[in-house]
N, C-alpha and C positions, 0 to 999 in steps of 0.2 A: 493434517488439518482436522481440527472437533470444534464442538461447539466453545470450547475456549479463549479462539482464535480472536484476538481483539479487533474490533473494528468502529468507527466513526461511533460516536454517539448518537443514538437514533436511528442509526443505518438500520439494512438489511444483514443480522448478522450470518454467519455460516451454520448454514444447515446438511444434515447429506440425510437421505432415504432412498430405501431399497425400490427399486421402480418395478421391476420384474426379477424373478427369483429365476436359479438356473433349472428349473423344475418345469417354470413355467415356459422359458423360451427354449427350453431342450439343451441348450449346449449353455450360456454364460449367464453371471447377475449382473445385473444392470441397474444405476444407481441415479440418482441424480443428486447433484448439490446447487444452491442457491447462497450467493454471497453478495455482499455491495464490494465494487471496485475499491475503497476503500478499506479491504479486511487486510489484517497482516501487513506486511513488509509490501512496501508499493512506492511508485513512483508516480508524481503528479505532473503529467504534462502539460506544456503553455495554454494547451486547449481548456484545460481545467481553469483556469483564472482569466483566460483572454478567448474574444469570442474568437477573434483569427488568428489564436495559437496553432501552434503544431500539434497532431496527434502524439500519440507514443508511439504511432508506426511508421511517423516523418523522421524520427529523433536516430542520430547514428549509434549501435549499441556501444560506440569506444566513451562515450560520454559518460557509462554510467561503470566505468571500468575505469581503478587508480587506486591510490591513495586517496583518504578521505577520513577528516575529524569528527570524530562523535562527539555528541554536545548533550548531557541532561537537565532537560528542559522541564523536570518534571516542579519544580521550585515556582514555576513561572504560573499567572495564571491563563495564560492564551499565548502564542509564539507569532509576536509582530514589532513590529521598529525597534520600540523599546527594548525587548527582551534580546533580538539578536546586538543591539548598539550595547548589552553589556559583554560579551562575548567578543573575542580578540578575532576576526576573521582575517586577519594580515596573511595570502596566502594562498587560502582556501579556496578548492575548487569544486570540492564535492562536502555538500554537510550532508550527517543523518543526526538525525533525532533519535533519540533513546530516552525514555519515557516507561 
């Protein structure tokens, strides 16, 4: 992870700084990083669109484990009704976006 790491627009993007050097705390460095949930490769759980969705820590991990179609969506200008009713989902049980 570096500052290239792409994340939401207008997020909080990813940062890392040295917090304490191994000089300072005698044995390790110590770092901190700051990022919006949305950086990188991520999953949006029900709680993100629904106020009584499920967490991502209610979600069982076999859900996000399979087969799964990639779809670039990068042609489209926002990814809603429209843009997925041009896309064949006959099937489909996991999409990712590639962008």
């Amino acid at each position: 992870m570096d500052e290239t790491l792409a994340h939401w627009p207008g997020d909080t993007p990813f940062s890392y700084k040295l917090t304490y050097s191994k000089e300072q705390t005698g044995s390790v460095n110590i770092g901190q990083m700051t990022m919006s949930l949305h950086s990188g490769t991520h999953v949006d759980a029900p709680l993100h669109f629904l106020n009584d969705g499920e967490k991502i820590s209610d979600l069982e991990l076999d859900v996000h484990i399979g087969k799964a179609r990639i779809v670039d969506f990068s042609s489209f200008a926002k990814l809603d009704e429209v843009s997925l009713s041009q896309i064949d989902l006959d099937g489909v049980t996991r999409l990712l976006r590639a962008y």
